[in-house]
VEXBA-503976 format. One record per residue (C-alpha): z, x, y; residue in one letter. Coordinates in steps of 0.02 Angstrom, whole numbers, m for minus. Example, Ala and Ser with C-alpha at 12.3 -4.5 7.8 and 13.67 -1.06 7.14 Angstrom:
REM residues 2
@z->390, x->615, y->m225, residuo->A
@z->357, x->684, y->m53, residuo->S
//
This chain:
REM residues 137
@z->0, x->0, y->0, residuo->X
@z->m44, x->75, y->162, residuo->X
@z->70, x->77, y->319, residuo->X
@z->m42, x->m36, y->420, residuo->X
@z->m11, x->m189, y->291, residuo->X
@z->187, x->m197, y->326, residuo->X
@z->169, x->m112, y->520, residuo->X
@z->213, x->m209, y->687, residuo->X
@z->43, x->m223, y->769, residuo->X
@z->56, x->m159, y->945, residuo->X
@z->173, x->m44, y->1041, residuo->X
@z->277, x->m64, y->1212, residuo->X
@z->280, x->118, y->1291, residuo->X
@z->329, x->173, y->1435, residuo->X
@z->302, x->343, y->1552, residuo->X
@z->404, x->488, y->1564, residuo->X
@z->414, x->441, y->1750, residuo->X
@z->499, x->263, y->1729, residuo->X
@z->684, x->248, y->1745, residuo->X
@z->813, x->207, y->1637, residuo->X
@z->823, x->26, y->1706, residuo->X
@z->655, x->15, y->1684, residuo->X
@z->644, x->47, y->1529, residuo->X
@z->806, x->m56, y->1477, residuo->X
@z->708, x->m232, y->1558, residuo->X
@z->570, x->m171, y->1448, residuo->X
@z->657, x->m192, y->1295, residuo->X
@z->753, x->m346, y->1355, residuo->X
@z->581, x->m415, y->1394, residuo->X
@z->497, x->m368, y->1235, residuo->X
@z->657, x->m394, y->1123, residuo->X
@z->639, x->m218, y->1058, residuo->X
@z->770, x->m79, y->1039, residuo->X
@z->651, x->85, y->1040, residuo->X
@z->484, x->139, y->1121, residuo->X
@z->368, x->281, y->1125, residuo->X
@z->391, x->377, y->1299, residuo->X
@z->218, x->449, y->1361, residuo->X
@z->151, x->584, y->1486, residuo->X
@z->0, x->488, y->1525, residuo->X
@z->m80, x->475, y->1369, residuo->X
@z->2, x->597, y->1258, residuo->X
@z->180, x->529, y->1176, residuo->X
@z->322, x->655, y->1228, residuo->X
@z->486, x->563, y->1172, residuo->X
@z->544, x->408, y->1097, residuo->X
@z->712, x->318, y->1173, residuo->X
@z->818, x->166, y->1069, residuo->X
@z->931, x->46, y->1172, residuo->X
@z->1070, x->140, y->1072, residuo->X
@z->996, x->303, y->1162, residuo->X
@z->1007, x->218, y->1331, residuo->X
@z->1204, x->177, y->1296, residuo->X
@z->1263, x->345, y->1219, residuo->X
@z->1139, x->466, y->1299, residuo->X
@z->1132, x->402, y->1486, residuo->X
@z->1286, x->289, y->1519, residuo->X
@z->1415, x->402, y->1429, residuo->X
@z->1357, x->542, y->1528, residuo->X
@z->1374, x->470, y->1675, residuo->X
@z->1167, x->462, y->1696, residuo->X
@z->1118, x->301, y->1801, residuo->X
@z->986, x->171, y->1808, residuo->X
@z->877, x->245, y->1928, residuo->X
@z->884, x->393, y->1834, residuo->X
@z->721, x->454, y->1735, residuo->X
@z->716, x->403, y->1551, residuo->X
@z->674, x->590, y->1484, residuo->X
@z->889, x->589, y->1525, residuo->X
@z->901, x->492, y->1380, residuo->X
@z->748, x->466, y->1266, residuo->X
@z->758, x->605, y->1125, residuo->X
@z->599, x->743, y->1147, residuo->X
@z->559, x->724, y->944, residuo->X
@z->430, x->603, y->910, residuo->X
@z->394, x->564, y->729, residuo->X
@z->232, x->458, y->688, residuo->X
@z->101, x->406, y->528, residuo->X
@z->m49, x->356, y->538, residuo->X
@z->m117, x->179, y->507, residuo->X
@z->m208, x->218, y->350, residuo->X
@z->m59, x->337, y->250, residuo->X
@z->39, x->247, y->106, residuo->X
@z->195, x->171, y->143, residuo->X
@z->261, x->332, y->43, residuo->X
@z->201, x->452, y->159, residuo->X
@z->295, x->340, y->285, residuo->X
@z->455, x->338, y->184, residuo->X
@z->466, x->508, y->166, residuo->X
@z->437, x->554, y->344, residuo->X
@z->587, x->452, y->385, residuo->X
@z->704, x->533, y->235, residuo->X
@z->679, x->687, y->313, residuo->X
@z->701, x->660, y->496, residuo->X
@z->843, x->529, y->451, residuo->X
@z->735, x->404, y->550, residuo->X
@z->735, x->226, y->539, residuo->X
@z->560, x->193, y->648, residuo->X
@z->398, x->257, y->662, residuo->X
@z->265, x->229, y->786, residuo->X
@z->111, x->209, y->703, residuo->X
@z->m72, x->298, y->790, residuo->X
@z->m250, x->262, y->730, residuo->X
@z->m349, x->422, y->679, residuo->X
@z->m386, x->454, y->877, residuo->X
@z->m208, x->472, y->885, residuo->X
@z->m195, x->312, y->985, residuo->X
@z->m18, x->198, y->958, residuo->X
@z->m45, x->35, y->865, residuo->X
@z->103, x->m14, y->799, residuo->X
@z->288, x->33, y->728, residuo->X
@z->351, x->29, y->561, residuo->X
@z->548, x->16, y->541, residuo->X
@z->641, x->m2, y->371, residuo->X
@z->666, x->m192, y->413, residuo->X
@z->481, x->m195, y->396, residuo->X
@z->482, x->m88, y->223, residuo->X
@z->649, x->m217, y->180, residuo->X
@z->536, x->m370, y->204, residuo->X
@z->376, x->m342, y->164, residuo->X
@z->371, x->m226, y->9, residuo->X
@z->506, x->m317, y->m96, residuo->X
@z->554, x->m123, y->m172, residuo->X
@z->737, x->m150, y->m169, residuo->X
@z->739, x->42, y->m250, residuo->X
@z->634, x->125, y->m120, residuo->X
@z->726, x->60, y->23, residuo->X
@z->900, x->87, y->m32, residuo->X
@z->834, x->279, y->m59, residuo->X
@z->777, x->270, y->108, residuo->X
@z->927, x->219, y->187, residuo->X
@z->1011, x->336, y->81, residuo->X
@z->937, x->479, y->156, residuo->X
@z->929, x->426, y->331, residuo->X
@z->1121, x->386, y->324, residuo->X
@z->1159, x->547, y->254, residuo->X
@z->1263, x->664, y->358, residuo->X
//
C-alpha cells in the first residue's frame, strides 16, 4: 500500500517570516496541530501546537515573535508514491509521529500521521511497533 492511499491530501504551511501568532490562528483555523515551515519554496522546519507551548511560551518567546523560535529545523518527509513501510520506518527512527508528504518535484501534498496508519490500514501489529519506537526514550 502506498503512502498516498492513507495520506491527508493537502498541506497548511506557513513562512519562516510569519509569527508565532500567526501561525497559532493557522492551526486554530485549519484544526491542525503541526505544519511545514517554508523559506519560499523550500521547507526549512516543521512546528506542532505542542512546539508553540513548550518551545516559545516557556521561554518567554512572544506572539509577535518569528516562528523559526519555536518550529524545530528537522524536517522529515516521504514521498507520495513510497509504501506505507518506508513511511513507518522513517518515523521509528526519528521518533516521529507525522510526515509531510511531497510529489516527486518535491512539492507538499499531504501529511501522514499514525492516526492515519491507525485508521486506515487496520495493522493493529504495525502500529503498535510504531508507537513503540517513537515512544521510546
Amino acid at each position: 500500500m502506498q503512502v498516498s492511499e492513507i495520506m491527508h491530501e493537502g498541506v497548511t504551511m506557513a513562512q519562516i517570516s510569519d509569527t508565532i501568532k500567526h501561525v497559532a490562528n493557522l492551526m486554530k483555523k485549519h484544526d491542525i496541530g503541526s505544519m511545514p515551515i517554508y523559506k519560499n519554496e523550500r521547507p526549512v522546519g516543521f512546528v506542532t501546537d505542542r512546539d508553540i507551548v513548550v518551545s516559545s511560551v516557556a521561554n518567554g518567546h512572544g506572539p509577535e515573535d518569528p516562528i523559526s523560535l519555536a518550529m524545530s529545523r528537522d524536517v522529515y518527509f516521504v514521498y507520495q508514491d513510497q509504501e506505507i513501510s518506508e513511511a513507518t520506518k522513517i518515523m521509528e527512527q526519528n521518533q516521529i509521529s507525522r510526515l509531510l508528504v511531497v510529489d516527486k518535484g518535491q512539492r507538499p501534498v499531504g501529511m501522514v500521521s499514525l492516526h492515519d496508519l491507525a485508521l486506515r490500514t487496520k495493522d493493529d501489529h504495525m502500529l503498535a511497533e510504531v508507537m513503540n519506537e517513537i515512544k521510546r526514550s
